[in-house]
N, C-alpha and C positions, 0 to 999 in steps of 0.2 A: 476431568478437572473443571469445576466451575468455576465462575467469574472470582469469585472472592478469592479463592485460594489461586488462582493465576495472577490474580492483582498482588498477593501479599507474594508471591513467590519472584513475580519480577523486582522487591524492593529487596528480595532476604540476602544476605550478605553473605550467605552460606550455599546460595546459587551457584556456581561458576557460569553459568549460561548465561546470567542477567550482570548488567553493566549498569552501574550510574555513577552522576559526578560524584560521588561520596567515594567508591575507591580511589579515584586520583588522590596522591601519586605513586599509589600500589600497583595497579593496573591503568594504563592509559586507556584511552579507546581504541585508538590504530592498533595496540597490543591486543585488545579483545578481537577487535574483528578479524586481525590476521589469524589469531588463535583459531578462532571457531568460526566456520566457513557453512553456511548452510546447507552446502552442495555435498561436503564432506564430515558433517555429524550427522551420524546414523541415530537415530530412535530406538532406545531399549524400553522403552515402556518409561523411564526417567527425565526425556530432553526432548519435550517434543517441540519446543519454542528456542528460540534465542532473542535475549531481551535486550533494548537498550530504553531507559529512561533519561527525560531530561528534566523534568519537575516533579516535586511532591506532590501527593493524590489532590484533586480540589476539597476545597472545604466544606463545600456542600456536603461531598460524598460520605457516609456512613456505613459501617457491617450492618448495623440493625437498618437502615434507612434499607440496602439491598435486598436483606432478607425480607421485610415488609414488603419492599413492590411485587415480589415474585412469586410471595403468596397471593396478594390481590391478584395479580395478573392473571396468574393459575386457573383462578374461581373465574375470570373473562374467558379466559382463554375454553375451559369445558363449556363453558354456557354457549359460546361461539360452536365452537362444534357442532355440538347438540343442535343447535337451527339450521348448520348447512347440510348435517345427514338428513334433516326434517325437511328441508327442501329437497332436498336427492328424491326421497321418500315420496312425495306428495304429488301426484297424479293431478293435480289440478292448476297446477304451475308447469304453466307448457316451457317448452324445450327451445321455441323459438319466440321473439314477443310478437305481438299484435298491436300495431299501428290504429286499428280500426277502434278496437277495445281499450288499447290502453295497457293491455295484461305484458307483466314484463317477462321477460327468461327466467330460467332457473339460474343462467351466468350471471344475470343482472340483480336480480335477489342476492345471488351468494353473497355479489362482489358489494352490496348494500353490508350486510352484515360481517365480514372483514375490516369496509372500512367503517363500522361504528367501532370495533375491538379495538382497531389498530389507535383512535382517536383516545379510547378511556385508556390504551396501553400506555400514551403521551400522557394524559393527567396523571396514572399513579407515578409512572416516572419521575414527573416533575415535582407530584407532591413530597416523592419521599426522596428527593435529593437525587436519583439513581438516572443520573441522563447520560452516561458514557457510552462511548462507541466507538465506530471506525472506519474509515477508509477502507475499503480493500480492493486488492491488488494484488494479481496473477504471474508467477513468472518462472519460468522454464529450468531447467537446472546448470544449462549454459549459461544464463544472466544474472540468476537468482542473486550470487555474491556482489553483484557491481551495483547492481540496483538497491541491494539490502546495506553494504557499507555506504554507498551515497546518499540514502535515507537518513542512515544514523548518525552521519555526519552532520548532515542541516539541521537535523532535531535539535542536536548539541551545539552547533556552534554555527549558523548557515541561514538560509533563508525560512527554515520552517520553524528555527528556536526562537524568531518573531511574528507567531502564530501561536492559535490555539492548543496547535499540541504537543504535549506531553508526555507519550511514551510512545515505543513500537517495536513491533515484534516478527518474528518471521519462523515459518513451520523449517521444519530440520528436515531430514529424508526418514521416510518409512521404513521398516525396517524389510514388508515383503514393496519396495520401490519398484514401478511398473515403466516402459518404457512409455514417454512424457509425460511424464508426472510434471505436480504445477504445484509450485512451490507457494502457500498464501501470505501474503504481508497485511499486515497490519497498522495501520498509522490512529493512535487512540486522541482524544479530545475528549473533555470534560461533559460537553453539551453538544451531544449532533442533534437537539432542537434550534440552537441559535445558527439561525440561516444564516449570517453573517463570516461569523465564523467558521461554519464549515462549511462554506465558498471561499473566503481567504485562504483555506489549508488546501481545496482543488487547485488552485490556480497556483500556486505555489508549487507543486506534485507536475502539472503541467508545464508551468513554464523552465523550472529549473530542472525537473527530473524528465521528464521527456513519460510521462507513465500512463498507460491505457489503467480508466480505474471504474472499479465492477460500481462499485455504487458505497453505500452507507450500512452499516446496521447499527441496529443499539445492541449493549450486552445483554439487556434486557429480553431479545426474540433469541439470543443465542445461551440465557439459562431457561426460558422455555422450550426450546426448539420448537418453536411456533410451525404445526403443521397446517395453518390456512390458507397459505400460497400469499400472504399479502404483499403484492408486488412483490415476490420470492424474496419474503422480507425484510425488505430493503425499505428504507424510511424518506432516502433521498436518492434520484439517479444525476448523472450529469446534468438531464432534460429537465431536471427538476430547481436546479439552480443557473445554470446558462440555457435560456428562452433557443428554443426547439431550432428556430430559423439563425442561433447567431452557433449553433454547434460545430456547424462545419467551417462556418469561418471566425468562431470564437475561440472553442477551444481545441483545433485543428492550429489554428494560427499561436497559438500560444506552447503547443508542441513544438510547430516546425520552428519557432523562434530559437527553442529550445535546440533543436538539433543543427541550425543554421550556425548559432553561435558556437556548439561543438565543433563544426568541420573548421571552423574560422578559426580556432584559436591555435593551430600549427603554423601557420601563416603570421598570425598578429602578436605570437609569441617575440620574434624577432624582431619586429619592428618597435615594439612597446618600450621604453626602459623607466623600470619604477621605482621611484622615489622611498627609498628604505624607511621604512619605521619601524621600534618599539615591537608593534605586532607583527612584523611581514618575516614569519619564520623562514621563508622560500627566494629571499632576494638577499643579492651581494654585492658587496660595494665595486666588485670589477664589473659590473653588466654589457660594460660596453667592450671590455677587451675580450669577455666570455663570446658577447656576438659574434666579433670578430672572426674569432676562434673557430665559432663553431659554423659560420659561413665556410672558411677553409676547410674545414670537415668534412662538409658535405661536398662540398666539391670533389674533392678527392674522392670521396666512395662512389659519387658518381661516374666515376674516368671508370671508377673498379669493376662499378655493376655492368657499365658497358661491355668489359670487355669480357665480363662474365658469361652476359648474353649474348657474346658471339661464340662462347665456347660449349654453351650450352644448344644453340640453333643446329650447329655442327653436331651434337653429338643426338639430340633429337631425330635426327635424318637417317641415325645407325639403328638408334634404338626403338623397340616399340610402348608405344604411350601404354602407362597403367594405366588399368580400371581405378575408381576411385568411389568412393561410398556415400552417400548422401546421411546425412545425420538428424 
């Protein structure tokens, strides 16, 4: 399936895989995503995505504008070819460069001619409206559902529905699924040319979602399946938006913000009590006698676990410890 028809497919209302706000109040979202789990939709050759949208296409974007870039590109794209087998080919283009001469590698030749393709692949892009792309993002089939409903949650209503983007997607299981298989996500944006915005959308993935993320592509290398290795066609890395030296303490720091503030919130749950509005589907006007409450709770199941663990050390001493399986 290519880009067009995956684009029209995550808007068609005849999908059940794809979500957006136009079914509300048919299907909610928390209905979708409990429905359709990605860990648990198999792939018949019909579902290989699960959608959720939170904007309509941008305006720029056109059928004909897509179908133009990808024939221009096309006609780059073989011409590209053609001069890196020509260097392969060429005996007089040594293997290592020379300092003395001047004379470059054949890797430094190639990588010369890549990145002229990769530049005219941005002009026709941008000429014909066709700049979309994405995020992407690796996840195991243990995580894959937390990570995918937490995505599509921000998209819709969250910290990334005040960002650039506008839709996202996550692969299903295969149907021959291999042990660790890696689930791909997708997070889409109109223009992964505008630097701006597609760092507002990493940092956003970082600081709220906690997510290790592969890099950037355009739809663009992924309806040619651009074979010239150009930067494994990636258009933007991390390093390419947060400066090389602030990585480890930029966007390290903007993870563990992220996971710091997770462990914190069983702790500051109880202490917090917030002020009901209009929007706060999650808060009740007893907060402070539910504390209360649920202070004595734990207490109690504390006295329990205790005494559970004395009945369990005792019985540990008879029995012999299982083996146990790593996963």
């Amino acid at each position: 399936m290519d880009s067009t028809e995956a684009r029209q497919d995550s808007m068609s209302s005849k999908n059940p895989y794809a979500w957006t706000k136009s079914l509300e109040p048919d299907i909610s979202l928390d209905h979708f995503l409990t429905k359709y789990r990605p860990s648990m939709v198999r792939d018949d050759g019909t579902k290989p995505w699960l959608w959720v949208r939170h904007r309509e296409l941008s305006k720029e974007y056109t059928v004909e504008g897509e179908i133009a870039a990808i024939a221009q590109a096309a006609v780059v794209l073989e011409e590209a070819m053609k001069k890196v087998q020509s260097i392969q080919n060429d005996a007089s283009i040594p293997v290592r460069s020379n300092k003395k001469t001047g004379a470059k590698s054949k890797k430094e030749v190639r990588e010369q001619v890549q990145a002229e393709a990769a530049e005219k692949f941005k002009e026709i892009a941008i000429k014909n409206g066709y700049t979309y792309g994405k995020w992407l993002v690796f996840a195991s089939s243990e995580k894959v559902d937390s990570i995918w409903s937490n995505v599509a949650r921000s998209l819709v209503d969250g910290p990334l529905s005040k960002t650039a983007a506008d839709c996202t997607k996550v692969a299903t299981c295969p149907a021959d699924e291999k042990p660790g298989y890696q689930h791909v996500l997708c997070i889409y944006m109109p223009n992964v040319y505008d630097k701006d915005a597609v760092t507002e959308v990493m940092k956003v993935l970082l600081r709220h979602h906690g997510l290790n993320l592969s890099g950037v592509k355009t739809d663009l290398y992924t309806d040619l399946g651009t074979c010239l290795s150009i930067s494994r066609n990636l258009i933007w890395k991390a390093t390419s938006l947060i400066k090389d030296t602030e990585i480890k303490g930029g966007a390290v720091e903007l993870r563990s913000a992220f996971f710091d503030e997770l462990a914190a919130k069983p702790k500051d749950s109880a202490k917090i009590v917030l002020k009901k509005t209009p929007n706060d589907r999650y808060v009740s006007d007893d907060d402070d006698e539910d504390a209360e409450e649920e202070e004595k709770r734990k207490e109690e199941l504390k006295k329990k676990l205790a005494k559970t663990r004395k009945r369990d050390d005792s019985d540990d001493e008879e029995k012999p410890k299982k083996k146990t399986t790593k996963t």
